[in-house]
C-alpha positions in Angstrom: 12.2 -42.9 -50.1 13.5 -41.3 -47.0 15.8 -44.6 -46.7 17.8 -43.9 -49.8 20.4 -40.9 -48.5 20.9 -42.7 -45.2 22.2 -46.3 -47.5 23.9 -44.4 -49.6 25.7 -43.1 -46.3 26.2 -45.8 -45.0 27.5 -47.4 -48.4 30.7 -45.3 -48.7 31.2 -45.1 -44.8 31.2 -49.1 -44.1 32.8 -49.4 -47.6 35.7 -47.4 -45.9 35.4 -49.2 -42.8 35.7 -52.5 -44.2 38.8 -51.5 -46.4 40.6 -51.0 -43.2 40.3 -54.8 -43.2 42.3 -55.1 -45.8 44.7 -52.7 -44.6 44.6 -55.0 -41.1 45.4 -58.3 -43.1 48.5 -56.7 -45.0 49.8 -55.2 -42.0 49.5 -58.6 -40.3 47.8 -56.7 -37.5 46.5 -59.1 -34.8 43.0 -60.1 -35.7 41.9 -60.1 -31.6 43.3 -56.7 -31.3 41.9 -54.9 -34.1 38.6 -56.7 -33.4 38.7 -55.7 -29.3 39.5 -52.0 -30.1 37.1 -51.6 -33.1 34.5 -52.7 -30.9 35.4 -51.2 -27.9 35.6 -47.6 -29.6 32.2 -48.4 -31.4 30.4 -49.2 -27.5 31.8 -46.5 -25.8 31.1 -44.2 -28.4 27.2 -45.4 -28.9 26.7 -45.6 -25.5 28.0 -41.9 -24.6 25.6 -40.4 -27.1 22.8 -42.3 -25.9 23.2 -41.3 -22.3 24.0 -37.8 -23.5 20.0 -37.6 -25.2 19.2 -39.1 -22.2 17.3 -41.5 -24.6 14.9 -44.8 -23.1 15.2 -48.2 -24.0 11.1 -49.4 -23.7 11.8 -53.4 -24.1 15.4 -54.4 -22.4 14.9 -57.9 -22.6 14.1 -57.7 -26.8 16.8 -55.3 -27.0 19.3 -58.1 -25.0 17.9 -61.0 -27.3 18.3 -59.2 -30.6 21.8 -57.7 -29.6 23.1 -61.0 -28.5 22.4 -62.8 -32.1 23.5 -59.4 -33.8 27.0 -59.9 -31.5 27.5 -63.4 -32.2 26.9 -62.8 -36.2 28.9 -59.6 -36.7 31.9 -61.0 -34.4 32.2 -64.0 -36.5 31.6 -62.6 -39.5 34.0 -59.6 -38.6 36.8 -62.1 -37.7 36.3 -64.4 -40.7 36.7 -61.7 -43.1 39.8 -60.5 -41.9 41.2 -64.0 -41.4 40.0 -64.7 -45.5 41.8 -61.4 -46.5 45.1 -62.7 -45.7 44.6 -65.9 -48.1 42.3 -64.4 -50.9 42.7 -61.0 -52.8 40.1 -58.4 -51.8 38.3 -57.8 -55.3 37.7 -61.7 -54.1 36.8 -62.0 -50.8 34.8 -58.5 -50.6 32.9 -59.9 -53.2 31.7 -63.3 -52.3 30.8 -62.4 -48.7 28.7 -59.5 -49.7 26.7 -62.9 -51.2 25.0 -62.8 -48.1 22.8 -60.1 -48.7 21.3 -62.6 -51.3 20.5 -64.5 -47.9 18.9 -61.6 -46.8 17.0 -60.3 -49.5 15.4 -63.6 -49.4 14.4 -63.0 -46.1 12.8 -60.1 -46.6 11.0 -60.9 -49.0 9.3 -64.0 -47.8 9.1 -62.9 -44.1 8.8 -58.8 -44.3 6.7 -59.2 -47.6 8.5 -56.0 -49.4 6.9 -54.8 -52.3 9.1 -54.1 -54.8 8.7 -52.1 -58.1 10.2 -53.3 -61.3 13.4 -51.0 -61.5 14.0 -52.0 -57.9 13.4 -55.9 -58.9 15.8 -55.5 -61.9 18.4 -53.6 -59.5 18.2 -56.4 -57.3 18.7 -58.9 -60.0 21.9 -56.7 -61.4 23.4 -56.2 -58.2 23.6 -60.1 -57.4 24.5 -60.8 -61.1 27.6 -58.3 -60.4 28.7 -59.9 -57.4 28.2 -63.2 -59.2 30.9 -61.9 -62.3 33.2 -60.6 -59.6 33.1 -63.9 -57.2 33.6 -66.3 -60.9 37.2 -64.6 -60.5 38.2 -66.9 -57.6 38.9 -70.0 -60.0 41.3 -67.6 -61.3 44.0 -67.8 -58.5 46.8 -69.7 -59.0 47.0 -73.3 -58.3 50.4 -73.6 -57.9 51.4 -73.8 -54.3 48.1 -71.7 -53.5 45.6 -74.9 -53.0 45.7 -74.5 -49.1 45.1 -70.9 -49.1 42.2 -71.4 -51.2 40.8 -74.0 -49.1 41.2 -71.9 -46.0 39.9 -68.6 -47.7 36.9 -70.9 -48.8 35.8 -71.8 -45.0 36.6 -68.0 -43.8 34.5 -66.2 -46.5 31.4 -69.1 -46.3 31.5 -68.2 -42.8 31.6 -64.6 -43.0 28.7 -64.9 -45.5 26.3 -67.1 -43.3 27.0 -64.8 -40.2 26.7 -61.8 -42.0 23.3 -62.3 -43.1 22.1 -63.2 -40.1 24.0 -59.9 -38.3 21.8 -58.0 -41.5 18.6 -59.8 -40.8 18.7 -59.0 -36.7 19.7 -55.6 -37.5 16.5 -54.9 -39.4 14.7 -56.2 -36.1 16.4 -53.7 -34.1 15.9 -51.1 -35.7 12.4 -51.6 -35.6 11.6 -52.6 -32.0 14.4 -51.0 -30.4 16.4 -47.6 -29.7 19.0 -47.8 -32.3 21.5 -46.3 -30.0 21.0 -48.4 -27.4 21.1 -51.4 -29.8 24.7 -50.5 -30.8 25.7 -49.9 -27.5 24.8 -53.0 -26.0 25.7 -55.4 -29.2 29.1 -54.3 -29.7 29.5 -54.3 -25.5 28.7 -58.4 -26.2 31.1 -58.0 -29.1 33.9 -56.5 -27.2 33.5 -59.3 -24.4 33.3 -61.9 -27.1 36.5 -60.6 -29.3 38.9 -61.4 -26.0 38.7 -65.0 -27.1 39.8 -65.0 -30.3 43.1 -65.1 -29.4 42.6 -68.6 -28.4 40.3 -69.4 -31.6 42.4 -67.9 -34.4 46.1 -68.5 -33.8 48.7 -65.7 -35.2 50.3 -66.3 -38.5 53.3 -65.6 -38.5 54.6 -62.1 -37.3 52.5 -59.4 -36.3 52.5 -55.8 -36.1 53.0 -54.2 -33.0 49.9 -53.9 -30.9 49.6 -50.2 -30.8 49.3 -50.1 -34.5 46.4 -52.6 -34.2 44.8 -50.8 -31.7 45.1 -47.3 -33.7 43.3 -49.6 -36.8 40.6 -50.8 -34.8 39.7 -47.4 -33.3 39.6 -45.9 -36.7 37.6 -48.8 -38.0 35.5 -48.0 -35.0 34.8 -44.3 -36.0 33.5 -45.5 -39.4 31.8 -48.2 -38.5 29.7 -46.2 -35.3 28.4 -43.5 -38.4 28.2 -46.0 -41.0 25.7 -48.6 -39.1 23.5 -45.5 -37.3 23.2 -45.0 -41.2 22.0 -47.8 -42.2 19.7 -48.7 -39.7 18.1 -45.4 -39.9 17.6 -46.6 -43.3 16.4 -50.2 -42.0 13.5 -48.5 -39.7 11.4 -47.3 -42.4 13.0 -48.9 -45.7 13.1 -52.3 -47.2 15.3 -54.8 -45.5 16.0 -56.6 -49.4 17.1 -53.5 -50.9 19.1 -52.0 -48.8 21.4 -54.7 -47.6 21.8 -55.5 -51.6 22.2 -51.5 -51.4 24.4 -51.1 -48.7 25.9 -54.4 -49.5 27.8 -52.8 -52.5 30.5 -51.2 -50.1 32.8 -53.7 -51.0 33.2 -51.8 -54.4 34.5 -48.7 -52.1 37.1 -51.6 -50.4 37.8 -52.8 -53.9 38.6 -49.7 -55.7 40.9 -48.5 -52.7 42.8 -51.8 -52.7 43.9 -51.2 -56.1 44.7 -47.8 -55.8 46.6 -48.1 -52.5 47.7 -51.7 -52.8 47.9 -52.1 -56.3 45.5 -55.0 -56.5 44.7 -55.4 -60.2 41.0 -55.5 -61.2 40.6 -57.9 -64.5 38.0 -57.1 -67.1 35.5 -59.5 -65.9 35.8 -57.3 -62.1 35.5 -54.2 -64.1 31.7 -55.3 -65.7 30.9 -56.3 -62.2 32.1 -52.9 -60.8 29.8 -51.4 -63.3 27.0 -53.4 -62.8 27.1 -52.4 -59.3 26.6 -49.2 -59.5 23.9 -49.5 -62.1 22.2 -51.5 -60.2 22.8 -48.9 -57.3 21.0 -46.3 -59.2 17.9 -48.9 -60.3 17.7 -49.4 -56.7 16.6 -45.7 -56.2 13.3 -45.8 -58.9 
């Protein structure tokens, strides 16, 4: 079980990460810039460190291949869940996207074979029946005047989820076959380059916060995100790829819980069994 401390890590570091997206969206910070600095900080960062172990890379061209899909994925799906914050509330958004880790569960189980014991079964069960409870609590925004932000919160989150399990699935591959370091390095340096297009694919809404502030947002996103991913694919190179993206998946509880305390975001009743379903389910995960 030498996986469990490193998702557990990288639970409460990405679950602080990704609150900063909430922070982003009610700033009205500029998607492109956030997204550019975040991953700029995270490549120069990873790729200091490996140079600095003076670390090898045994397979470049499998270590191009899998960071090229894990780019692609984790761009889209980081841009699509920003753009859905600024239509949906986070207890919301956080929660339907993290569906994707049903996506990859699925996976793992059919492609990666993971055995599973019966607590873990049942914590995997829980964990997708709390997200379930939390994502019923879309039909309750208001219809008034809000039917076009649903419809384009809709589009944004099913995007984010369908990249975002593949961004989960290719991360288990690297960590496997590659130097995780060097993985990082080279998928965020595709993410970077890819990020200076947004602008053109995701047009501003309305005014935006000055760019330095976006910039300061992304490098602290950055920070997070570079100890929070080393965490959990050290957890992906000897654990089970179903559990711990269901695991790790339940950071949006972090993002949810500091939304409401920060931005006052109230949680109903329903949101509150599905908070504490998580973290049973959290702890079922460990037996």
């Amino acid at each position: 079980m030498n996986w469990y401390l490193p998702s557990l890590l990288a639970l409460l570091l990405l679950g602080i990460q990704r609150f900063f997206y909430k922070v982003a969206a009610e700033r009205r910070c500029s998607t492109a810039w956030v997204t550019f600095s975040f991953m700029t900080t995270v490549m120069v960062l990873s790729t200091a460190i490996f140079f600095i172990q003076k670390r090898q890379e045994p397979n470049l061209e499998y270590l191009l291949a899998v960071s090229l899909v894990n780019a692609a994925a984790f761009l889209l799906a980081t841009v699509a869940h920003i753009e859905a914050l600024k239509y949906v509330s986070a207890h919301i958004a956080y929660t339907l996207i993290r569906l994707n880790v049903v996506v990859a569960a699925v996976f793992s189980l059919l492609y990666f074979h993971d055995h599973l014991s019966a607590f873990q079964g049942a914590g995997l069960i829980l964990a997708v029946t709390a997200m379930m409870i939390l994502a019923w609590q879309m039909r309750r925004l208001p219809s008034s005047g809000a039917v076009d932000h649903r419809l384009r919160g809709a589009v944004f989150i099913g995007i984010a989820l369908i990249a975002g399990a593949t961004a989960s699935i290719s991360s288990k591959f690297a960590a496997v076959h590659t130097d995780k370091l060097a993985f990082m390095a080279v998928s965020y340096l595709m993410g970077m380059i890819g990020s200076l297009g947004i602008n053109r694919a995701v047009p501003s809404t309305g005014r935006s916060a000055p760019r330095v502030q976006a910039i300061r947002l992304g490098i602290t996103m950055g920070i997070f995100n570079l100890a929070g991913y080393y965490a959990f694919l050290l957890a992906l190179q000897t654990g089970p790829l179903s559990i711990i993206a269901t695991m790790v998946g339940m950071h949006f509880v972090i993002s949810i819980l500091l939304s409401a305390v920060i931005y006052r975001e109230r949680i109903s009743p329903a949101g509150l069994v599905g908070l504490l379903l998580t973290i049973v389910s959290i702890v079922l995960l460990r037996v």
